[in-house]
C-alpha positions as CSV (number, residue, x, y, z in Angstrom):
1,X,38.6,50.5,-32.0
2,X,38.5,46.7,-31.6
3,X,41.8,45.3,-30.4
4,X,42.0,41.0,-30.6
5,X,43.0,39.6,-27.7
6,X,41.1,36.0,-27.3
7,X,39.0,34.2,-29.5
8,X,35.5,32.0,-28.7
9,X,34.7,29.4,-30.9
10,X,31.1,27.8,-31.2
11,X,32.2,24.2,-31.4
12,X,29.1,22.4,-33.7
13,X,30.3,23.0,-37.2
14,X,32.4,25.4,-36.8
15,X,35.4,23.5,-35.3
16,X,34.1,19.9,-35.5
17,X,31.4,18.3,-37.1
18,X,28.8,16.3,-35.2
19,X,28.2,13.9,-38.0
20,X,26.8,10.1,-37.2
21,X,29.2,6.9,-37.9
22,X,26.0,5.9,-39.6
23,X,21.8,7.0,-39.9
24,X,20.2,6.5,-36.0
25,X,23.7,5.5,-34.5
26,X,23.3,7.9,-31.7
27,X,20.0,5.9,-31.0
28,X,21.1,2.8,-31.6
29,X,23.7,3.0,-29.1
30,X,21.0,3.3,-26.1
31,X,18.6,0.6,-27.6
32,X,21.3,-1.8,-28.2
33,X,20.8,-1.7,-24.2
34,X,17.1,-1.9,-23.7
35,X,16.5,-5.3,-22.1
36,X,12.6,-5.7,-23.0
37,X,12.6,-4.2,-26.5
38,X,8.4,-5.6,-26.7
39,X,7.4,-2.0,-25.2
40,X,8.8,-0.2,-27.6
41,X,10.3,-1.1,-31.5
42,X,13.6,0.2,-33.1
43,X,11.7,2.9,-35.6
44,X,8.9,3.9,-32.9
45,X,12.2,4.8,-30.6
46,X,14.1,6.6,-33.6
47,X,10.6,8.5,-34.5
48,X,10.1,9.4,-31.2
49,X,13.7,10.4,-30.1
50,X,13.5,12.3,-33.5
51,X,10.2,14.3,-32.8
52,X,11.7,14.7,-28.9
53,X,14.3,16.3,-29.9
54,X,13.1,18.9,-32.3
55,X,10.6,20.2,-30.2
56,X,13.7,20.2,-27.1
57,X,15.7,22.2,-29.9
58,X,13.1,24.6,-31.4
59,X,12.2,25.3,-27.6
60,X,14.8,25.0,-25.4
61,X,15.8,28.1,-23.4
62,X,18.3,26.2,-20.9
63,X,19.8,23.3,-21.9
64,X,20.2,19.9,-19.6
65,X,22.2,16.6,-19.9
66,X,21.2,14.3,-22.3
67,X,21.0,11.6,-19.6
68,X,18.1,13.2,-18.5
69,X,16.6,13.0,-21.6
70,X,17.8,9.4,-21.5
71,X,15.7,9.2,-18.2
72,X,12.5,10.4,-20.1
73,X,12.4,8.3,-22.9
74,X,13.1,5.0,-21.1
75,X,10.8,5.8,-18.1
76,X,8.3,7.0,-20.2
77,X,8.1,3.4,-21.7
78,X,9.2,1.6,-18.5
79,X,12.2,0.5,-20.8
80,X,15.1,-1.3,-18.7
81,X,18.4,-0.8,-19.5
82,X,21.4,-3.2,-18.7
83,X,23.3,-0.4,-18.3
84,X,22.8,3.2,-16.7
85,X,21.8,6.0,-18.0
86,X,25.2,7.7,-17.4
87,X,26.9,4.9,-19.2
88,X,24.2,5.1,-22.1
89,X,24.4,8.5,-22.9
90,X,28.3,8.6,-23.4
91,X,27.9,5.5,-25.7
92,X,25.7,7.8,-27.4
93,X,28.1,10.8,-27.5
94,X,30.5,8.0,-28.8
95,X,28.3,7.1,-32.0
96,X,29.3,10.2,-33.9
97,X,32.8,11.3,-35.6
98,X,34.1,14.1,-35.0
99,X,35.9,15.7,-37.7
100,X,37.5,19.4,-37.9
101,X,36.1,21.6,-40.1
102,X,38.8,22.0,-42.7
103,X,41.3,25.3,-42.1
104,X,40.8,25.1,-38.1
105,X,44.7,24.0,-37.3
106,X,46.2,26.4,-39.8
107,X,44.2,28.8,-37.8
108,X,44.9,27.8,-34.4
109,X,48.0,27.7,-35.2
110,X,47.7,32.2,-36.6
111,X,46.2,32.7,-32.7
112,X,49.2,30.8,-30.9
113,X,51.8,32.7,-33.2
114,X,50.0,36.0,-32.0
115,X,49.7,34.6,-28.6
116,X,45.9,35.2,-29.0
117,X,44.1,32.7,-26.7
118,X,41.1,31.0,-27.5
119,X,38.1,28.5,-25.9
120,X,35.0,26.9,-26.9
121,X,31.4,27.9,-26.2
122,X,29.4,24.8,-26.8
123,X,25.0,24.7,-27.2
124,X,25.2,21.1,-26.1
125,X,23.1,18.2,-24.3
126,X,26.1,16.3,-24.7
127,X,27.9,15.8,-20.9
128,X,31.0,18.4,-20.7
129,X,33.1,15.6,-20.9
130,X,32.0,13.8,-24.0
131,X,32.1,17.2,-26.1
132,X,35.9,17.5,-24.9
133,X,36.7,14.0,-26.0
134,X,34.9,14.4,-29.1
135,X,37.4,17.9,-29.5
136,X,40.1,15.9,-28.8
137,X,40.4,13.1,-30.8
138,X,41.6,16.2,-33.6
139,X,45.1,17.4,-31.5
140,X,47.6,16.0,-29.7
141,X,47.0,18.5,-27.0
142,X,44.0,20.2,-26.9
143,X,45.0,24.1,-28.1
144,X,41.2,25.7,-26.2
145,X,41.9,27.4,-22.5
146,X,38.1,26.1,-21.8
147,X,35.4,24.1,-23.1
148,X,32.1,25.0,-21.9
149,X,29.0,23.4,-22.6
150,X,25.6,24.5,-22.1
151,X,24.7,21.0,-20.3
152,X,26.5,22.1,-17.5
153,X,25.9,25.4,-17.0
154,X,22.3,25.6,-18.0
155,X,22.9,28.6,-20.0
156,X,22.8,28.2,-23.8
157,X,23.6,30.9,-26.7
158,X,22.0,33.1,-27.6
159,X,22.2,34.1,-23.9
160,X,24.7,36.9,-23.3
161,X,25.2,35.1,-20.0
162,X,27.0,32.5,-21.4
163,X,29.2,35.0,-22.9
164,X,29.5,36.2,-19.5
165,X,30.9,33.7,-18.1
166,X,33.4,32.5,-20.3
167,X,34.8,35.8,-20.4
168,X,35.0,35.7,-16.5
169,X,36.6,32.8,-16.6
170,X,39.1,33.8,-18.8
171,X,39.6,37.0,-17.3
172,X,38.7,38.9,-20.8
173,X,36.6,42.0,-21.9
174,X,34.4,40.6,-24.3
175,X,35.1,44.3,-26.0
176,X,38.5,42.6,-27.0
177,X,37.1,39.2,-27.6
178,X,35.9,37.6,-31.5
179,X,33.4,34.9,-31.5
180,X,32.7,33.2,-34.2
181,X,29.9,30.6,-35.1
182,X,27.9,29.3,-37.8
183,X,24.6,30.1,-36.6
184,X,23.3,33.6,-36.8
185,X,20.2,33.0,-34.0
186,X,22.1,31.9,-31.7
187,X,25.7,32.5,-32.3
188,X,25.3,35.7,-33.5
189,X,22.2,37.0,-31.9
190,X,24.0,36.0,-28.2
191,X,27.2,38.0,-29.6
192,X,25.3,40.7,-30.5
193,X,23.7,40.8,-27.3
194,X,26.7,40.4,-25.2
195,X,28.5,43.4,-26.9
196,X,31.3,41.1,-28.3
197,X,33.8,43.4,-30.1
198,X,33.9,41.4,-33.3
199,X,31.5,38.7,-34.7
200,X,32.1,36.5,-37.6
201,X,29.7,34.6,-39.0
202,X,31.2,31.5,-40.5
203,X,28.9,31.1,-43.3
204,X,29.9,28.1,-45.1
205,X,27.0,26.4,-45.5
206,X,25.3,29.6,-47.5
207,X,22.5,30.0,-45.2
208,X,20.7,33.4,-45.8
209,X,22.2,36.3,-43.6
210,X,20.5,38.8,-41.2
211,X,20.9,42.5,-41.5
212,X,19.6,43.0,-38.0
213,X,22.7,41.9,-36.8
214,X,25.9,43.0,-37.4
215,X,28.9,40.4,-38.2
216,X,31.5,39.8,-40.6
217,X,30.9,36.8,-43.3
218,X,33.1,34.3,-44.1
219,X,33.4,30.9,-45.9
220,X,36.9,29.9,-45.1
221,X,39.4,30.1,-42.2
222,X,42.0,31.5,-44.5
223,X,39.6,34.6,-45.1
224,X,38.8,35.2,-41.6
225,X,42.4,35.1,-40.6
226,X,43.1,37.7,-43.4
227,X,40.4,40.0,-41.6
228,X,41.4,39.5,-38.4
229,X,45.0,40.7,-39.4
230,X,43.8,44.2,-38.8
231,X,43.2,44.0,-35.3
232,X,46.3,42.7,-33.7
């Protein structure tokens, strides 16, 4: 029977929302920067970055740094930048908020009281170090053991390995682990595959479910704490 001993989070929308300070401001941050904007204009860049992007997402089996995708775009256009590519992609990381996803601290706060642990597992082109700032802007002192992103590692859910290593890192059996996530392809199909002990799906954007899969559907943090009473 599943015992809860540590929690995983996925970090996109399900403890903080990537949203944009305002349309293109992720983009807007880089070109603010190009130095000869004649080679390429403000919408081409947003169309392209757009259409880039998608196909990165709908294809990618590893995931990489978003300064090289940085690298690609301007050298592809022999843009210039007055500053580097380093610098450009955290202003990038910068141009979104980063709010929590309402019920998160009252949760955080049912692990620590249980002296259940916790960490995020993050599908993100963002550097490692701008997806923890982003986190914690929200606490006074970040609450997750580990904050892993894909960007770093290379490995990206649904991979088990990703699971994998955050569990060695922790020093958990992912038998005795919950993850939950909001995406059931690759939260939930990497949870699946990694034997996880108990997988919630954090459904609260009433996307259409999965029956291959097995999980446990919730809409609110208050519900999933409920659940995961049982298993202390």
């Amino acid at each position: 029977m599943f015992k809860l001993k540590y929690v995983f989070f996925d970090c996109w929308d399900t403890v903080i929302q990537l949203k944009e300070k305002f349309p293109h401001s992720a983009i807007k941050a880089i070109y603010d920067h190009v130095i000869n904007k004649e080679n390429i204009f403000y919408d081409e860049m947003i169309k392209e970055d757009e259409d880039f992007l998608k196909y990165y997402f709908d294809n990618a089996t590893f995931d990489v740094n978003q300064e090289a995708l940085i690298a690609y775009m301007c050298e592809l256009h022999n843009l210039k930048l007055d500053i580097s590519y380093k610098e450009a992609s955290y202003l990038s990381s910068m141009a979104f908020e980063a709010p929590l996803i309402p019920g998160v601290k009252k949760f955080l706060a049912f692990l620590k009281e249980n002296n259940i642990g916790c960490s995020i597992l993050s599908n993100s082109i963002q550097a490692p170090e701008h997806t923890v700032e982003l986190v914690a802007r929200n606490f006074e002192k970040i609450p997750f053991d580990y904050i892993l992103s894909s960007s770093y590692y290379a490995v990206r859910k649904p991979d088990p390995r990703f699971y994998n290593l955050l569990a060695n890192k922790v020093g958990v059996d992912l038998a005795n682990v919950a993850f939950i996530g909001d995406s059931i392809s690759s939260d939930i199909a990497g949870a699946n595959a990694a034997n996880v002990g108990f997988c919630g799906y954090f459904n609260w954007k009433n996307k259409p479910g999965n029956k291959k899969y097995h999980y446990y559907e919730f809409k609110s943090y208050d519900e999933l704490e409920t659940e995961l009473k049982k298993y202390l």
